[in-house]
N, C-alpha and C positions, 0 to 999 in steps of 0.2 A: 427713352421709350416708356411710353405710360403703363401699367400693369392692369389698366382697367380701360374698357372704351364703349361705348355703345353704337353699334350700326343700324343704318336706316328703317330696318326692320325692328330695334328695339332689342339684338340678341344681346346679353352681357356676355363679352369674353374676356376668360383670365389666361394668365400666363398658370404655369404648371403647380406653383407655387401657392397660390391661392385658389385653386380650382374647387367647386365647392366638394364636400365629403361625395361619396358614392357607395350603396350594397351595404358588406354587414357595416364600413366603418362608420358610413351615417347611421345606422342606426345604433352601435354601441353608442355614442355620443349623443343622441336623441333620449335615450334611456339613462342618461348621465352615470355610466359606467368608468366615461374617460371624458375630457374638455377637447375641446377643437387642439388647440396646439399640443396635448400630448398626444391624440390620435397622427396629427401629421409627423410629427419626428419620428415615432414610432413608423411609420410606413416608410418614412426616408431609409431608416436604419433598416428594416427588410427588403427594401430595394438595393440597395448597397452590398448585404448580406448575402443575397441572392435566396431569404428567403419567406414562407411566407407569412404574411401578418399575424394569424392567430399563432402561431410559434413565436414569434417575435413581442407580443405582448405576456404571452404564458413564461418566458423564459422570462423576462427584463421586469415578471408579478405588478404587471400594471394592469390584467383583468385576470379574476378564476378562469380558469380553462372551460367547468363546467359551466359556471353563467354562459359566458362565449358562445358554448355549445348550445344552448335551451334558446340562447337569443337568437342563433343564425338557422335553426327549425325552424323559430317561429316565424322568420323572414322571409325564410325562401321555402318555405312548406315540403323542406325534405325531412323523415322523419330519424329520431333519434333515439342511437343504441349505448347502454352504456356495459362498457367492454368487460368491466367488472365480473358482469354475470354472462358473460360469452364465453361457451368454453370455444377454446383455437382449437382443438382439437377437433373441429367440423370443419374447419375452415381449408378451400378446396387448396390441395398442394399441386405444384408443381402448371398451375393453368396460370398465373403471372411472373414475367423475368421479375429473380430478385433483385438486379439493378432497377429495374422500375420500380419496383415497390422503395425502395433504400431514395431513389431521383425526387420520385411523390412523395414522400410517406403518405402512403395509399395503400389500404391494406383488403386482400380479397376476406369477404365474410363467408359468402356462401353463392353456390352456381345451381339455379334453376332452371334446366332446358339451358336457352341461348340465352338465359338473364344473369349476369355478374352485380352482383351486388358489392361495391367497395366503401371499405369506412375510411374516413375522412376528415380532420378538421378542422377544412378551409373550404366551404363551399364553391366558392370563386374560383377555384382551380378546373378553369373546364379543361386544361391542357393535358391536367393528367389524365381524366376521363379519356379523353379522345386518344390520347396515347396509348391507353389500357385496350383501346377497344379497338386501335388500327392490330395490335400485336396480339391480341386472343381470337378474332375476330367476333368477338360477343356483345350483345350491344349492355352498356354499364348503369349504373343505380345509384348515385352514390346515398351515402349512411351516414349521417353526421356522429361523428364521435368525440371524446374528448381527449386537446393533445398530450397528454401526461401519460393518457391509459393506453394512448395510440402508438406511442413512444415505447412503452413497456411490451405492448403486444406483437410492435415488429419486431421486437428484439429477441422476443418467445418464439415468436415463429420464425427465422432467421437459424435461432438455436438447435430448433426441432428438426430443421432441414439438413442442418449438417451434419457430415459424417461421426459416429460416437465415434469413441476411444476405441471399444471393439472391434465397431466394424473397418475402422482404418488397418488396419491387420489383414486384412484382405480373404483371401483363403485360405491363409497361415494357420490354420487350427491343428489342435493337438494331433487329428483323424490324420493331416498331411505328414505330420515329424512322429508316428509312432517309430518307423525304421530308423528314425536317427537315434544311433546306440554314444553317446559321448562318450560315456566312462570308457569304453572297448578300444578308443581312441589314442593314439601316444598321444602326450601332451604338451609337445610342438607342435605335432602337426593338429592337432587341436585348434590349439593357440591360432595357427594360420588358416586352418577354416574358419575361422568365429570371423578371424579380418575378414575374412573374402565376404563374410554375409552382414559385414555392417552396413555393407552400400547397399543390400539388397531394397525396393523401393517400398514394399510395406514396413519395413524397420523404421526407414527412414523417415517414412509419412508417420507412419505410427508417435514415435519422440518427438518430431516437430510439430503435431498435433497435441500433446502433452503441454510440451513449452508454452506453446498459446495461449490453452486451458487454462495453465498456472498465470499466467499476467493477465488474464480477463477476468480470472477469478479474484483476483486479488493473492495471489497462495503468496510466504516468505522462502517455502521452499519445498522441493519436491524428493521424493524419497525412492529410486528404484529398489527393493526387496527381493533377495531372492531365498527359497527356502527348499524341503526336500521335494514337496509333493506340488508345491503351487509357487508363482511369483506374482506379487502387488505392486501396485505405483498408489501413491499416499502424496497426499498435497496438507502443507500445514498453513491454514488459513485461519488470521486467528488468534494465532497461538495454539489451536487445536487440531492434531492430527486426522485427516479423516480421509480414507478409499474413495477409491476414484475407478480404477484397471484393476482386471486380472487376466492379463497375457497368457499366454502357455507355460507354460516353468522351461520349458526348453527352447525358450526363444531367450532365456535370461544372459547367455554368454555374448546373444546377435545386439543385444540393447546396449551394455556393458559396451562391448565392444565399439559402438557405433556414438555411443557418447565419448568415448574414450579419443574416436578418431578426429572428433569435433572439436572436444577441449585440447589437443594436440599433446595428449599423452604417449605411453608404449603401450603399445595393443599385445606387445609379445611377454608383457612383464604382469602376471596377473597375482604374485607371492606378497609383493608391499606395496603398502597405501600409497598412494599419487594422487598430485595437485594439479588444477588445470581451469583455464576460464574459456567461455564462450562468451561472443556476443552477438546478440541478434538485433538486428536492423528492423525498428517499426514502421519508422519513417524516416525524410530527408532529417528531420531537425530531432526525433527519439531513438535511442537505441538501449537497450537492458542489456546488463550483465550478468552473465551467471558463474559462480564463484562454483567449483567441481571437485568433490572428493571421492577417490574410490577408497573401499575399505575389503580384503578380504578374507570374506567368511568361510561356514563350513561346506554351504552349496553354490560358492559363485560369489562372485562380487558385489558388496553395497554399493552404489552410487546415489550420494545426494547433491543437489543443487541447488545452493543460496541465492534468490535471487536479489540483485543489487542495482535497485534506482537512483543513479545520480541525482535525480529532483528531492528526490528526500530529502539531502542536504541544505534545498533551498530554500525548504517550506518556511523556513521562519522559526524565532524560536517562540513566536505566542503560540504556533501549531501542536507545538511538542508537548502542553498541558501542566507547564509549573505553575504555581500558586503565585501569586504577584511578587511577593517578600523573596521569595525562590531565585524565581527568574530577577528579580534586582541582585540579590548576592552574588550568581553566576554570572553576571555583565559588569558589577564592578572586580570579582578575579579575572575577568579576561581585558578588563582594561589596565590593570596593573602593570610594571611593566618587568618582573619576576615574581620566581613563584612558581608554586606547582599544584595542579589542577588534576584529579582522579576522580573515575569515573570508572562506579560497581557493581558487580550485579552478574547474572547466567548468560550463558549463551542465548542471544535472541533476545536480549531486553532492549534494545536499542542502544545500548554503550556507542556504537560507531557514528550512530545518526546526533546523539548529543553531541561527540567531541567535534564533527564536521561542523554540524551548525552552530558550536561556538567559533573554529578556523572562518567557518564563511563569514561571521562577519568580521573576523581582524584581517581578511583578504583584503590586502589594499598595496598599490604599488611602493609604501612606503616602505614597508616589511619582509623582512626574508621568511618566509617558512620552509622548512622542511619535516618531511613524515618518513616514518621508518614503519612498514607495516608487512605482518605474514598472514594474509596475503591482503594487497592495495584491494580495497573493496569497493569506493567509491572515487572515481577519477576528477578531480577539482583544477582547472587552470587558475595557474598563477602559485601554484604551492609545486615544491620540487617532493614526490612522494618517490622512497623506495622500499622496493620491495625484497625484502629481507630470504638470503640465500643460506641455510647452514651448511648444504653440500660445497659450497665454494668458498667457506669462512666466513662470510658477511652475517652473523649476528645483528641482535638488537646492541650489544654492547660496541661494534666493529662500526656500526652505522651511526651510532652517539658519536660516537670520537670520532670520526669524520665529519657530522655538522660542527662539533665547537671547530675545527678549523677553517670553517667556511663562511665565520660571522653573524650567525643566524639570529633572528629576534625572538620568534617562537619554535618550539620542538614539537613536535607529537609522537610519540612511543606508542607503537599500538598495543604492546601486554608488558608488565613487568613479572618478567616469568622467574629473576635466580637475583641475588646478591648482586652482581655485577653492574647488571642493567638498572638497579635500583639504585649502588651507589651512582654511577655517571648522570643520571638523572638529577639525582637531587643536588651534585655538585652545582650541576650546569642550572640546576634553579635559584642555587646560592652565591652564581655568579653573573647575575643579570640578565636572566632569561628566562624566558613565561615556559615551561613543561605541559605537556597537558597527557596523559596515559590510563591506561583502563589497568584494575587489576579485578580477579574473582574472588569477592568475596560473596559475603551474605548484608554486611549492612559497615553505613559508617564506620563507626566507632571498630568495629573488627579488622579495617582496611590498615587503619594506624597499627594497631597490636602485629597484625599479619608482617608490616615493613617491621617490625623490632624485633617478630622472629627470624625472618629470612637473615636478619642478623646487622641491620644499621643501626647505629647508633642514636641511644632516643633523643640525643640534641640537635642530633642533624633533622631528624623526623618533625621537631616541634617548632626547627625556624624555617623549612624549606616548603613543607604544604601546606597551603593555605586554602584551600576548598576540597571537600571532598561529596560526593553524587552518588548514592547509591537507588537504583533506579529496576523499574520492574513494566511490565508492558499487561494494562486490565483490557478484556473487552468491550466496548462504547456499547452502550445500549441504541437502538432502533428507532429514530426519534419518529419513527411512522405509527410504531406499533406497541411501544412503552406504554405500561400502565400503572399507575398508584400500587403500589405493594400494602397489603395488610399486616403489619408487625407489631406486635404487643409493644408497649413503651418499657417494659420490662427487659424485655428481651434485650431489643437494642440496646437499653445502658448496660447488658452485660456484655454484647460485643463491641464494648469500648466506646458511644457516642458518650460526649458531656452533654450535660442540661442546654449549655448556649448552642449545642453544635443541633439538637433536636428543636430548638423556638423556632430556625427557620428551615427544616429538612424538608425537600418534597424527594423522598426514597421509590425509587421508581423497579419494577422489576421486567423480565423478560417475556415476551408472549411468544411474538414470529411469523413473518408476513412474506407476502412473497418477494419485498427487498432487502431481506435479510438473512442470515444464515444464525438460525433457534432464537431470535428477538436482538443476536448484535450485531452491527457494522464498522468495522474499523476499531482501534485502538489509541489508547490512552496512554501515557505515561505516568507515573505513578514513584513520587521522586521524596528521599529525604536528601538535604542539602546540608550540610555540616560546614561554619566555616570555624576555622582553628583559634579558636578568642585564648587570652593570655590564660584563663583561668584552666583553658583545656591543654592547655601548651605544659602548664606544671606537671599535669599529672603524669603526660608524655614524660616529661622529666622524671620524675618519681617511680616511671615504671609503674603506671598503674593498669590495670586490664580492659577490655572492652568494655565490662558491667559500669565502671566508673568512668569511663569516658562520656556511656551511653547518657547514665543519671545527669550529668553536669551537663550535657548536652539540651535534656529536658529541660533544668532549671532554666539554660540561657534563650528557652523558645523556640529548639529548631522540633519542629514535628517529624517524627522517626516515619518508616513505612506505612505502618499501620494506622498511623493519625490522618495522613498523608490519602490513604486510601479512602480514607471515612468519610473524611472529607469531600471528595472527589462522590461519593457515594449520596451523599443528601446535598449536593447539587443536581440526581439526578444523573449523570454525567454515566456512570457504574452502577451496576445491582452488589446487593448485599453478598450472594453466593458468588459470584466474583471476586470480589476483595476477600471474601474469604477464600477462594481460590488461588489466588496469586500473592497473600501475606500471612495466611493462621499460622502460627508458631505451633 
């Protein structure tokens, strides 16, 4: 069948394929914005997608959003708004379904009498128009917009629309529970009304309204507070703690309780701390973890919530932010095939997300792994992980000696907390097996000295670990809204740059935009890598202390935290009060 033909009248007609361009795509392409054949693949790939062109060239950055926008005015002579300087906060609520707006992104600006004016931008879209305008019954206007601001702006107002944190409380205000006396209360049957009012349905929208907040927010963990006069909910996003709720203080035992019922703890047992997970279902193929601890205090119960993304694991380890030399020394101890691999640093540095993404890649059906962890924090197929009981005898040391019986290739220790678990460890790394474990210190060179106090012996210490990872988590700067920082050259060579590390710095610091939280987004790692060379081994021998560990360290090139930082800092990458944040001695 020929793809071209002419009939008697002279019409050309093509098959679908080479149809000629039509609307904005001919004229991006006439404007030589884009070439005939990237214009069509692009339209394939949003017909496929099911979606429309100008999102599908803005997203795949084969035109600016904004050109797009000035080009498809000037085509079809509708006029153009840029959202930037629009406040939403005019923009009429509640006169279009939000599944329509979310089906179009099509967003109302403003309603005149019977005139709806909606921004837009795809002009071509008469579907949604008509849509808008069968279901408001208004006749519609469209606003050419731009898609990146249009993107941002439904997401604004979408936000605005929903219920806060407060108002999901419902009518549960202080004014409704002045009559509730707790204290006057025995404390069973306490105990048993706080269960009866965890199911109540503002508790329960209220928390599950949090939960979301924290995984849309990005939060690592959420903190319920309870105190004498007031109780708070705290999300740490960041690494920086910041308010979010303030609930009534006497709804603090109904929250407690209702988290408590969720991570399937004892609701009756409010005297010692308890462990507990939840998992929420995002979708068929996402689901988050949350790792649950209650603690109690003077006025009620702490509960915080780690939240735990299995995807972390997966990111890769170019994600995770080592220096090249870094990241090669930690891929040749993990391909070794003994040995022992630690990994140091506070709570919240990312210790679990390094040791997994080193397992993730020796995950292979060749290899046995097993994990010994209090508590499994991230769920991995293909590795047999347990989760370490003291109430029932199962230790970290109980769980060691149960993998050497079962042939294993590699170990994961999730802490070496006493003598015990530290010798079986390094036996089993002195007996043909890759170790990999976290312990808390402050840096390298202190992790070795720390295994010689807990009391191993420093011959075992200086043939069995062979890498050690002391690691810290900086705030990533805003790469919207970053700007050149003014620093005297003075200055910085006294917070530690050298002359080579300054010839190429671009030092960038924080401003803060509306995609951001105070100029950062996300986080960095921030890593010294220590690997155990013969010269460092003696001094293990010799008994020598951190301070001589650290010097000989320097001589052989490994950059300690603080180099590490600086680094990471005149790439741009981190502000200077960051790294001073997360390393000043």
């Amino acid at each position: 069948m020929l793809n071209t033909w002419t009939t008697e009248y002279g019409i050309r007609l093509m098959n679908s394929s080479s149809a000629p361009l039509t609307g904005l795509a001919r004229r991006l392409v006439f404007d030589g914005l884009l070439n005939e054949d990237a214009m069509r693949k692009a339209q394939d790939i949003a017909k496929k997608d099911k979606k429309s062109l100008v999102a599908q060239l803005v997203s795949s950055k084969l035109a600016d959003g904004l050109t797009i926008a000035q080009v498809a005015a000037d085509e079809f002579g509708i006029p153009f708004l840029d959202l930037k300087a629009f406040n939403l906060e005019l923009a009429p609520r509640k006169v279009v379904d939000n599944k329509l707006i979310q089906a179009h992104r099509a967003l109302p600006l403003w309603l005149r009498g019977k005139r709806l004016f909606v921004g837009m931008s795809d002009p071509t879209n008469l579907h949604a128009l008509d849509q808008i305008k069968f279901h408001t019954n208004l006749s519609t206007e469209p606003v050419i917009v731009e898609e990146s601001a249009l993107n941002q702006a439904i997401e604004k107002y979408m936000a605005s629309q929903e219920e806060s944190l407060t108002d999901s409380l419902g009518d549960m205000d202080d004014l409704d529970l002045d009559n509730l006396d707790v204290e006057a209360v025995d404390e069973d049957a306490a105990a048993n009304g706080d269960a009866s009012g965890a199911d109540e349905a503002p508790v329960v929208k209220f928390v599950n309204k949090v939960l979301l907040d924290a995984i849309r927010g990005g939060a690592s963990d959420i903190h319920f507070e309870p105190y004498e006069k007031m109780y708070r909910v705290r999300f740490r996003t960041d690494g920086i703690l910041q308010e979010i709720a303030r609930p009534p203080a006497s709804l603090g035992f109904r929250l407690a309780a209702r988290l408590k019922v969720m991570s399937q703890m004892d609701i009756s047992e409010r005297r010692v701390p308890q462990d507990g997970r939840i998992k929420m279902k995002l979708s068929k193929t996402r689901a988050i973890d949350f790792r649950v601890n209650t603690l109690p205090t003077l006025w009620g119960e702490k509960v915080v919530l780690r939240i735990l993304d299995p995807s972390s694991a997966q990111m890769g380890i170019d994600a995770l932010g080592y220096e090249p030399e870094q990241k090669e020394m930690y891929l040749s101890a993990l391909n070794q095939p003994q040995g022992m691999i630690l990994v140091t640093g506070p709570t919240g540095s990312g210790k679990t997300v390094s040791l997994y993404t080193g397992l993730n890649i020796l995950n292979t059906p060749e290899l046995n792994i097993s994990t010994a962890e209090d508590p499994v924090e991230i769920n991995l197929e293909g590795i047999n992980q347990v989760h370490v009981n003291t109430k029932v005898g199962l230790g970290f040391a109980e769980a060691l000696r149960s993998f050497l019986r079962q042939d294993p290739d590699i170990i994961m220790v999730g802490e070496i907390r006493d003598l015990e678990t530290a010798e079986i460890g390094i036996k089993a790394a002195q007996t043909g097996h890759l170790v990999l474990s976290t312990l808390h210190t402050n840096s390298a060179p202190e992790t070795l000295t720390r295994l010689l106090n807990m009391g191993v012996p420093a011959f075992n210490v200086a043939t069995s670990v062979s890498l050690i990872i002391a690691q810290r988590l900086a705030r990533r700067l805003c790469k919207e809204c970053a700007v050149p920082a003014d620093i005297p050259h003075e200055t910085l060579r006294e917070e530690g740059f050298s002359e080579e590390l300054l010839e190429s710095a671009s030092i960038m610091e924080a401003v803060g935009c509306e995609r951001c939280n105070n100029g950062y987004k996300g986080r960095v790692g921030i890593y010294e890598v220590v690997r155990i060379t013969p010269d460092i081994s003696r001094i293990i021998m010799e008994n020598g202390n951190s301070l001589q560990i650290a010097e000989q360290a320097q001589k052989e090139g490994f950059n300690n935290l603080r180099q590490s930082a600086l680094k990471k800092c005149a790439q741009g990458i981190t502000s200077l009060s960051e790294v001073n944040r997360v390393t000043k001695d």
